[in-house]
N, CA, C and O atoms as a Maestro MAE file, in Angstrom:
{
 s_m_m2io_version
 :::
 2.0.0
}

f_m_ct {
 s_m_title
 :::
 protein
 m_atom[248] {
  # First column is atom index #
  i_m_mmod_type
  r_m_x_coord
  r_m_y_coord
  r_m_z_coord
  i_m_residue_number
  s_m_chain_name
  s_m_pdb_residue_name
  s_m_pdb_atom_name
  i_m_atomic_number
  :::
  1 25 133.609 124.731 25.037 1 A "UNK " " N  " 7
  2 3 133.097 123.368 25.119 1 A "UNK " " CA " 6
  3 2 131.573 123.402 25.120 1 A "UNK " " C  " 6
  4 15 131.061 124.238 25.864 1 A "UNK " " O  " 8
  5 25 130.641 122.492 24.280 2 A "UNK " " N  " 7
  6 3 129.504 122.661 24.154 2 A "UNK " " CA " 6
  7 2 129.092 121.763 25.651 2 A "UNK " " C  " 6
  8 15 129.670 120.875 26.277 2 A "UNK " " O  " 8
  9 25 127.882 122.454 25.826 3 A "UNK " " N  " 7
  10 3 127.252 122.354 27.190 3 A "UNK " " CA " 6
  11 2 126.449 120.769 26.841 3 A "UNK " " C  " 6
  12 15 125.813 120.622 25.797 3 A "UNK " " O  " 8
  13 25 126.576 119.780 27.754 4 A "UNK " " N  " 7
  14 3 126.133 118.662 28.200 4 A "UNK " " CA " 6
  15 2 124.930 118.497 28.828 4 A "UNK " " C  " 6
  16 15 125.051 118.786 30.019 4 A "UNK " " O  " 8
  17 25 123.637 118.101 28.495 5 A "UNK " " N  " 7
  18 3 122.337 117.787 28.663 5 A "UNK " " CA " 6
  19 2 122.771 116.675 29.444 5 A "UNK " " C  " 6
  20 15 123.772 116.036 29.121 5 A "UNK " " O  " 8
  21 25 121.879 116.315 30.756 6 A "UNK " " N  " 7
  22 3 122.426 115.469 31.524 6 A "UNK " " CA " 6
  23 2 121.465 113.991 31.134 6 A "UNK " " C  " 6
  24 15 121.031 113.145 31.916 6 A "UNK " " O  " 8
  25 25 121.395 114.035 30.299 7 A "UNK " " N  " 7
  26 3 120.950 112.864 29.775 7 A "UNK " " CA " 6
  27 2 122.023 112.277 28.844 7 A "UNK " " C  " 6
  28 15 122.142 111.055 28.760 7 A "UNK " " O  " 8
  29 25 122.853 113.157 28.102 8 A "UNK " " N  " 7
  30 3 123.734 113.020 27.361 8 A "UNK " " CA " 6
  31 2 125.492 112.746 28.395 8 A "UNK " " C  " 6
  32 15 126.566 112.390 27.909 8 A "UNK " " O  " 8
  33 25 125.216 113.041 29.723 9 A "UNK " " N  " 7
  34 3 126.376 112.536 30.572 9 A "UNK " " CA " 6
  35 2 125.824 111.303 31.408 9 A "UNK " " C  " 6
  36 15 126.579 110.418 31.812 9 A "UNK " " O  " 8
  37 25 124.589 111.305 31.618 10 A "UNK " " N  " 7
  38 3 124.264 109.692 31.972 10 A "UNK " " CA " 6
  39 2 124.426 108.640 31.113 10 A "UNK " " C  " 6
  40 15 124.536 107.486 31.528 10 A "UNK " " O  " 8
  41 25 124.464 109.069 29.406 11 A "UNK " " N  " 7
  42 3 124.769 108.055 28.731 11 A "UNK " " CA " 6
  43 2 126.133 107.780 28.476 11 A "UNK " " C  " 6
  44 15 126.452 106.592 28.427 11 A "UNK " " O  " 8
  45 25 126.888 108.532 28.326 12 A "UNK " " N  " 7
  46 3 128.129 108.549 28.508 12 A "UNK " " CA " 6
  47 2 129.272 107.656 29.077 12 A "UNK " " C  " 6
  48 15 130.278 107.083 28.657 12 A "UNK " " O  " 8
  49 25 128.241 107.927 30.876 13 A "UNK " " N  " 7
  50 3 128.587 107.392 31.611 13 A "UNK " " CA " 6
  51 2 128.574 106.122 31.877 13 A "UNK " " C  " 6
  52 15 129.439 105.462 32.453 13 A "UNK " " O  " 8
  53 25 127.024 105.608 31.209 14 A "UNK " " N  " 7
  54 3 126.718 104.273 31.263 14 A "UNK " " CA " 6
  55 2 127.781 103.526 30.219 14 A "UNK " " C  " 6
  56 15 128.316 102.501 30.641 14 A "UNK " " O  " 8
  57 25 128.090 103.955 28.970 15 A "UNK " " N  " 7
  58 3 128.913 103.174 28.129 15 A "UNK " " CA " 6
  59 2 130.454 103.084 29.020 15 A "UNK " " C  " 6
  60 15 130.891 101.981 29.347 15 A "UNK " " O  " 8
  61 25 131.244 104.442 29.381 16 A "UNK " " N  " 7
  62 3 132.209 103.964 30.137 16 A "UNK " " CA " 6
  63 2 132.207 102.961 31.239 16 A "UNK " " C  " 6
  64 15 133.272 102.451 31.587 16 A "UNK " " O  " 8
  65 25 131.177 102.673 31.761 17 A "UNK " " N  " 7
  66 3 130.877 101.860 32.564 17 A "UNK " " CA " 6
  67 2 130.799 100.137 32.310 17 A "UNK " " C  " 6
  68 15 131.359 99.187 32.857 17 A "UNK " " O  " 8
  69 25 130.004 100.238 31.416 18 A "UNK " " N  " 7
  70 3 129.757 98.593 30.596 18 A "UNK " " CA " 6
  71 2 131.068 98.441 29.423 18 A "UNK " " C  " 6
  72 15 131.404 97.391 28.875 18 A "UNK " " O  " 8
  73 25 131.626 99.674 29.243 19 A "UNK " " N  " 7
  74 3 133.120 99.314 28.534 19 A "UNK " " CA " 6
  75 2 134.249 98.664 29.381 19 A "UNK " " C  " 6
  76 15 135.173 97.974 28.950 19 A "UNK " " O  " 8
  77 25 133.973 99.050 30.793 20 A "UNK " " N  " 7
  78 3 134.657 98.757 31.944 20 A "UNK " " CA " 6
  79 2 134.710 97.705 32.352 20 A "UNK " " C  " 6
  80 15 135.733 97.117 32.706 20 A "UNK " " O  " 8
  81 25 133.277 97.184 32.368 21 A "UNK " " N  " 7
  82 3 133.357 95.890 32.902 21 A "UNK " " CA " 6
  83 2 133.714 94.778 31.692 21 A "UNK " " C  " 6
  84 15 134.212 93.654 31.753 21 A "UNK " " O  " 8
  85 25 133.266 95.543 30.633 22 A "UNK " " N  " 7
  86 3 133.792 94.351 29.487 22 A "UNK " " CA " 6
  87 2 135.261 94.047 29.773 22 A "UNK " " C  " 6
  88 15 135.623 92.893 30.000 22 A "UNK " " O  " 8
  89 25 136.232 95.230 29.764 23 A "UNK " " N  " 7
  90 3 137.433 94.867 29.807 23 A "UNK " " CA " 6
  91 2 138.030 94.256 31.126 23 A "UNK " " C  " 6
  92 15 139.097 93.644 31.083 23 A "UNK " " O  " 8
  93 25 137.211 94.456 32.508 24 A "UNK " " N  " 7
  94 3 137.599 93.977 33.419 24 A "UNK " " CA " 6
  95 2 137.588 91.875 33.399 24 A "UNK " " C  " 6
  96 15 138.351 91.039 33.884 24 A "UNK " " O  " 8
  97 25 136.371 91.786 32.618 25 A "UNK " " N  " 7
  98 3 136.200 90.156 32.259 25 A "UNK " " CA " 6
  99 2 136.936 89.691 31.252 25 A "UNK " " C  " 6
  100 15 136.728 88.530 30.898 25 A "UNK " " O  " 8
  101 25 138.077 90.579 30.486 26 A "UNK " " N  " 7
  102 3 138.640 90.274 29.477 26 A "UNK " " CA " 6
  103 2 138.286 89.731 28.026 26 A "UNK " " C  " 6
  104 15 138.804 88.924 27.253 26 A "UNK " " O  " 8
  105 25 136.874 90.759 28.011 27 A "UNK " " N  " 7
  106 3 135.896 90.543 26.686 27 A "UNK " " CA " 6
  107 2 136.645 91.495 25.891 27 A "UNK " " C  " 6
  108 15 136.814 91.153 24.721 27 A "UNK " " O  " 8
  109 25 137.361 93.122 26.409 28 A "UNK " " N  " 7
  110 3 138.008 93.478 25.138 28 A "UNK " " CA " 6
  111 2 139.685 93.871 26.138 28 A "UNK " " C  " 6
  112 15 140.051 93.757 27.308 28 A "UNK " " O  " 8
  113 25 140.181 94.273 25.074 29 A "UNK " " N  " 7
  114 3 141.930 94.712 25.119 29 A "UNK " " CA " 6
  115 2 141.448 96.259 25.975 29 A "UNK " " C  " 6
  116 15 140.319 96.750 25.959 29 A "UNK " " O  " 8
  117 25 142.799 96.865 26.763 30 A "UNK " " N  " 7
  118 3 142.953 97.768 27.082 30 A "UNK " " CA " 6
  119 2 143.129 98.699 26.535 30 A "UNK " " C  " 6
  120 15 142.855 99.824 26.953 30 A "UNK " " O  " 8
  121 25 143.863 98.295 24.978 31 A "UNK " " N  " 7
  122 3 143.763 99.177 23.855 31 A "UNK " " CA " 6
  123 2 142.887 99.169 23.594 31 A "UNK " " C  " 6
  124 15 142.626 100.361 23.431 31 A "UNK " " O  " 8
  125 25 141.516 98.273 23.251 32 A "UNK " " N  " 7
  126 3 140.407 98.560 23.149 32 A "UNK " " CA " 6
  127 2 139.771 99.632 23.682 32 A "UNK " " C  " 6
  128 15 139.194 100.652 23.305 32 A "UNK " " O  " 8
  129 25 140.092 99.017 24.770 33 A "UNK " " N  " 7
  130 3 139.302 100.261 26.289 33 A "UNK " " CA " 6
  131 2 139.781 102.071 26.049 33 A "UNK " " C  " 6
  132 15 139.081 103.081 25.976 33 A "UNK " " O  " 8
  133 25 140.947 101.911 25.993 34 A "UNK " " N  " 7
  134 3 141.280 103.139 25.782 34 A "UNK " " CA " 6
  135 2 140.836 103.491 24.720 34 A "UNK " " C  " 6
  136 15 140.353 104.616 24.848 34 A "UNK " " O  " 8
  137 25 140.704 102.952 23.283 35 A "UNK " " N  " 7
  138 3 140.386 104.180 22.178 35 A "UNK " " CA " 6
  139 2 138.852 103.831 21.985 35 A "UNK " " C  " 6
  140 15 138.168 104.216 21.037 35 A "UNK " " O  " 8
  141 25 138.356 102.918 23.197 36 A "UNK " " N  " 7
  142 3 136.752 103.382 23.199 36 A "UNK " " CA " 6
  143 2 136.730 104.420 23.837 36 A "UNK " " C  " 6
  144 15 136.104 105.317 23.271 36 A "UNK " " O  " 8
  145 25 137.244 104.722 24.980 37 A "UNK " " N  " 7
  146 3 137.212 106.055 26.051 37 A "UNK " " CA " 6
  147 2 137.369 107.156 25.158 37 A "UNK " " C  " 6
  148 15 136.438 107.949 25.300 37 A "UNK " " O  " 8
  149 25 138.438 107.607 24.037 38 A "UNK " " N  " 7
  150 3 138.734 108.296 23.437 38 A "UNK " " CA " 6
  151 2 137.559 109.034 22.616 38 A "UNK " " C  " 6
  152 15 137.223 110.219 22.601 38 A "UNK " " O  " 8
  153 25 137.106 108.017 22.006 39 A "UNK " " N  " 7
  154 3 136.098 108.355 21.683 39 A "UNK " " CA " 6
  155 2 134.405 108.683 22.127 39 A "UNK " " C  " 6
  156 15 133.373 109.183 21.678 39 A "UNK " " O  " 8
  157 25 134.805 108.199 22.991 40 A "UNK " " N  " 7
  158 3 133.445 108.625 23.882 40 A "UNK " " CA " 6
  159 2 133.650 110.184 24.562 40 A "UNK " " C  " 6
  160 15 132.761 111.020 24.724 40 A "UNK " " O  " 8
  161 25 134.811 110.286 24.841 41 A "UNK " " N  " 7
  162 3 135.482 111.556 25.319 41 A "UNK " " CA " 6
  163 2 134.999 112.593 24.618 41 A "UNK " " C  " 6
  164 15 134.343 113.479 25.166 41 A "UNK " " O  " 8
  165 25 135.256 112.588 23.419 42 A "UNK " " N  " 7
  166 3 134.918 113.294 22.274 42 A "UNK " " CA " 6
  167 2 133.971 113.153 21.587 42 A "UNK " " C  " 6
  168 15 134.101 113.484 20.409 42 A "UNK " " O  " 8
  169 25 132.353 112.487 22.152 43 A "UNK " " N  " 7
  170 3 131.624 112.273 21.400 43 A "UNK " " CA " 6
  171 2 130.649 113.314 20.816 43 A "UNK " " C  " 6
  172 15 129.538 113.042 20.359 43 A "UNK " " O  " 8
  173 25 131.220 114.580 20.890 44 A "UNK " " N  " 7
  174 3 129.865 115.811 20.663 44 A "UNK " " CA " 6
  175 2 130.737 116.337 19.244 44 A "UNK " " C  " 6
  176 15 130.405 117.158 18.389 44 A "UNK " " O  " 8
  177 25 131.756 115.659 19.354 45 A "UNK " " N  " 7
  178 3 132.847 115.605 17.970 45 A "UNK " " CA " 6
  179 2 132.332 115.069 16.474 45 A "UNK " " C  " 6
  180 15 132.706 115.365 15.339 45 A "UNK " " O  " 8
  181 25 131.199 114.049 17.024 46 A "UNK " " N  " 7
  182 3 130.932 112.776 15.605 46 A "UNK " " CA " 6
  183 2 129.783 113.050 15.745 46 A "UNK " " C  " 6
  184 15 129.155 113.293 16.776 46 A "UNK " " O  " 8
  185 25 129.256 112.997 13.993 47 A "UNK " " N  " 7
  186 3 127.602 112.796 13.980 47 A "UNK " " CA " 6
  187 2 127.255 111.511 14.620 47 A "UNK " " C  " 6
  188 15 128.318 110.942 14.868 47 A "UNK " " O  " 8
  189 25 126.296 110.827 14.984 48 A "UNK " " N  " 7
  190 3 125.602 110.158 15.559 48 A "UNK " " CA " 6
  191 2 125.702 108.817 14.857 48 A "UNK " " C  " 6
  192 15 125.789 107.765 15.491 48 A "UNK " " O  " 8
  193 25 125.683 108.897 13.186 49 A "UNK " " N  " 7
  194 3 126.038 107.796 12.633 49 A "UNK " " CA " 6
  195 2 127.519 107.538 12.403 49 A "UNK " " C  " 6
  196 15 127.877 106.391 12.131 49 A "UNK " " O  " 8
  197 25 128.269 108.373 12.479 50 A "UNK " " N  " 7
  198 3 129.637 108.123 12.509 50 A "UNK " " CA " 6
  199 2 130.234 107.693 14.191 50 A "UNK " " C  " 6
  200 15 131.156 106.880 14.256 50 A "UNK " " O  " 8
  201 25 129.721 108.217 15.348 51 A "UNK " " N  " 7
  202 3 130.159 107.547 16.781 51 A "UNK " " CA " 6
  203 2 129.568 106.615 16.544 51 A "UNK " " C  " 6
  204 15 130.286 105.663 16.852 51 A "UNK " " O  " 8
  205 25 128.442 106.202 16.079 52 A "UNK " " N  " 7
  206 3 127.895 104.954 16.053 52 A "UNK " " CA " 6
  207 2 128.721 103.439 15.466 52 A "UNK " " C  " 6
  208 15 128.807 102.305 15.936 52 A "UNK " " O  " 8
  209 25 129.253 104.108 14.191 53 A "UNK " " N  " 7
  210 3 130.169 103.353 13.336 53 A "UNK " " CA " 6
  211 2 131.338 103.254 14.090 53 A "UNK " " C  " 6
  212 15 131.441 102.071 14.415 53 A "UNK " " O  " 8
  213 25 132.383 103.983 14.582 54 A "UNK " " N  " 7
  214 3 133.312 104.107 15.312 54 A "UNK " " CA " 6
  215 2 133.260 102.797 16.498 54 A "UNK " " C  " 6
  216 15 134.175 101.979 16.594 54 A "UNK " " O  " 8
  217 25 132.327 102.781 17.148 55 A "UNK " " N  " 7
  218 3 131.724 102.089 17.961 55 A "UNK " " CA " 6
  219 2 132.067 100.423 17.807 55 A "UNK " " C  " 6
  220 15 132.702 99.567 18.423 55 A "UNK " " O  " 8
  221 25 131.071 100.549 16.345 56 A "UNK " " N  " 7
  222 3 131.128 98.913 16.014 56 A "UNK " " CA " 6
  223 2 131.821 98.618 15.834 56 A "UNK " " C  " 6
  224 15 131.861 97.415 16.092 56 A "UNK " " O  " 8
  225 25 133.164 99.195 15.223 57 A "UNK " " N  " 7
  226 3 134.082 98.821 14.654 57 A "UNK " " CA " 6
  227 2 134.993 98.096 15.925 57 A "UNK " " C  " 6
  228 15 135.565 97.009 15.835 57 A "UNK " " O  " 8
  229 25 134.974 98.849 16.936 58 A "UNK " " N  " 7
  230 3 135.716 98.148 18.384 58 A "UNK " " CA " 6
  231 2 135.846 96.538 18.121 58 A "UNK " " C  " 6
  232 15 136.885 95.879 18.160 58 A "UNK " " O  " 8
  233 25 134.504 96.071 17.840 59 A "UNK " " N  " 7
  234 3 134.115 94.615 17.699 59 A "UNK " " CA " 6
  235 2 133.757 94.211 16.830 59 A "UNK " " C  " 6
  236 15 132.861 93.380 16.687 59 A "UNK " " O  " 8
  237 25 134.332 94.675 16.138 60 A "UNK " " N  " 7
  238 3 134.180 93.933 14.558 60 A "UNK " " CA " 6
  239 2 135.767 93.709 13.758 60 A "UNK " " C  " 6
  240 15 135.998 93.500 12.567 60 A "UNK " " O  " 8
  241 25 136.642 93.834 14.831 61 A "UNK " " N  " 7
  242 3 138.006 93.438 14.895 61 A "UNK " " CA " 6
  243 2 138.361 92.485 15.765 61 A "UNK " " C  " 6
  244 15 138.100 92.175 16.927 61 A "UNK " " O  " 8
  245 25 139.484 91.848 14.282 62 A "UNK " " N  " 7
  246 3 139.767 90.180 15.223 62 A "UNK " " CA " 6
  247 2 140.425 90.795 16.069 62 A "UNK " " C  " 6
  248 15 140.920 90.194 17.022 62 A "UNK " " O  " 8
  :::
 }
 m_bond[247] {
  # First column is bond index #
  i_m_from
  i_m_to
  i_m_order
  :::
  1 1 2 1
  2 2 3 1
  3 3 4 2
  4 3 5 1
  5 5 6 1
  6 6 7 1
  7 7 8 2
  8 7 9 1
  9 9 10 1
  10 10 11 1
  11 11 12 2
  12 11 13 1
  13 13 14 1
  14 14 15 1
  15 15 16 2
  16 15 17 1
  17 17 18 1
  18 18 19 1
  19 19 20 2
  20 19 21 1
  21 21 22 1
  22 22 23 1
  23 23 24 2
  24 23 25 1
  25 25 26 1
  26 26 27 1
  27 27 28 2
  28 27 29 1
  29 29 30 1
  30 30 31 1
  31 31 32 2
  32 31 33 1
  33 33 34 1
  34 34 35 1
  35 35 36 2
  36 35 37 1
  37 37 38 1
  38 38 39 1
  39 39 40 2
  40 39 41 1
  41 41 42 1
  42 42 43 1
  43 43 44 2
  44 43 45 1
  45 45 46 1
  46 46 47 1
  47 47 48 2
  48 47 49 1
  49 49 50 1
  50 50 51 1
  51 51 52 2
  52 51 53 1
  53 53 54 1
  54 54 55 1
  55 55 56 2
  56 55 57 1
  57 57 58 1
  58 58 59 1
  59 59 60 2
  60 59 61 1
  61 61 62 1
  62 62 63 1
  63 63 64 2
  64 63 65 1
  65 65 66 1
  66 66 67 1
  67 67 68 2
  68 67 69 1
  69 69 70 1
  70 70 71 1
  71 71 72 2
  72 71 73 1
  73 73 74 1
  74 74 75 1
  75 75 76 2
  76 75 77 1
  77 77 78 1
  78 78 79 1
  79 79 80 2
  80 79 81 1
  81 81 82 1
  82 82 83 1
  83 83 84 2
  84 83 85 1
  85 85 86 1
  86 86 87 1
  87 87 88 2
  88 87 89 1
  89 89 90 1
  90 90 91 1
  91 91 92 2
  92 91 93 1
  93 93 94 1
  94 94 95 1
  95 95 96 2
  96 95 97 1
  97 97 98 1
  98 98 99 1
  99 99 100 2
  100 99 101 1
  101 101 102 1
  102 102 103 1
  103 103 104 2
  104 103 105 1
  105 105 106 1
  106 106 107 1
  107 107 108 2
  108 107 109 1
  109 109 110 1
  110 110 111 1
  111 111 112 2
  112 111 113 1
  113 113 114 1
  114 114 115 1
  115 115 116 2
  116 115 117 1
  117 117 118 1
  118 118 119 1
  119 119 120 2
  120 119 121 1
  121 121 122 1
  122 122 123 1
  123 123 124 2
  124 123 125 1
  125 125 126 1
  126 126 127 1
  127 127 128 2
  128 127 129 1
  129 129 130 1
  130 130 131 1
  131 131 132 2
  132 131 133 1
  133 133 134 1
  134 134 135 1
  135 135 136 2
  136 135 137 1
  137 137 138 1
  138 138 139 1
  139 139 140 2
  140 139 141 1
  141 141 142 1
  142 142 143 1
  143 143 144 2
  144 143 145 1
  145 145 146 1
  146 146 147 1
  147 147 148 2
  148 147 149 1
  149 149 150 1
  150 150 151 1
  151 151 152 2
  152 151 153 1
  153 153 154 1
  154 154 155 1
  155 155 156 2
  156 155 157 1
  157 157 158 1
  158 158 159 1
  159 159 160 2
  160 159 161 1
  161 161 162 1
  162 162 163 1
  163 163 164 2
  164 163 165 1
  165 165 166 1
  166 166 167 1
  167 167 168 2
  168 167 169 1
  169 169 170 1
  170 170 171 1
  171 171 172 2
  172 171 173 1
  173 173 174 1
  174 174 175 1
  175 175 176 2
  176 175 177 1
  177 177 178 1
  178 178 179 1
  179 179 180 2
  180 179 181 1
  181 181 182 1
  182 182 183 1
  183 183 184 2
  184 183 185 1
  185 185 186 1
  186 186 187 1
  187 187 188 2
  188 187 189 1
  189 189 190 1
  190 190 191 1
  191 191 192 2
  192 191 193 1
  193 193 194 1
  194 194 195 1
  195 195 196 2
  196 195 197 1
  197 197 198 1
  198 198 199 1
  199 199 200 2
  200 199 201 1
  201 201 202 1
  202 202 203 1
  203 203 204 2
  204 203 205 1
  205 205 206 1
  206 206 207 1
  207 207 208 2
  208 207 209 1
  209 209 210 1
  210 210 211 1
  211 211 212 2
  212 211 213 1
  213 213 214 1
  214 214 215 1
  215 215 216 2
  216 215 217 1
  217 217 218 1
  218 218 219 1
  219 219 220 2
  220 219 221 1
  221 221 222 1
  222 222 223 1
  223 223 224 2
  224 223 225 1
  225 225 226 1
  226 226 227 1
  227 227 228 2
  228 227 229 1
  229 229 230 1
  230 230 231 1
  231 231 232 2
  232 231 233 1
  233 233 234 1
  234 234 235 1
  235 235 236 2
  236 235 237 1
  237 237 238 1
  238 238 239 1
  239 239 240 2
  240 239 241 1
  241 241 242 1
  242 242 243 1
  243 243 244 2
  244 243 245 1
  245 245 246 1
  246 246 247 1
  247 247 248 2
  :::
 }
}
């Protein structure tokens, strides 16, 4: 497993976080929630413009 710069787990953290509360106010689905987590999980997986894209796409679905 590639080693985590802790700047790169504070950000991380912050998106699981504001993904959290989105879904807690019922701004997105739990399926949402989950295959945002998924991917955040795995974000040392995607170039930067592809997690990025991945991303938008969450909300850019009816």
């Amino acid at each position: 497993m590639p080693h985590l710069s802790r700047d790169n787990i504070d950000l991380i953290l912050n998106f699981v976080n504001k993904y959290h509360e989105l879904y807690e106010k019922d701004q997105i689905t739990e399926e949402q929630l989950n295959k945002i987590s998924k991917v955040l999980d795995n974000f040392e997986d995607y170039p930067y413009s592809e997690l990025q894209e991945k991303l938008n796409e969450f909300f850019n679905q009816s």
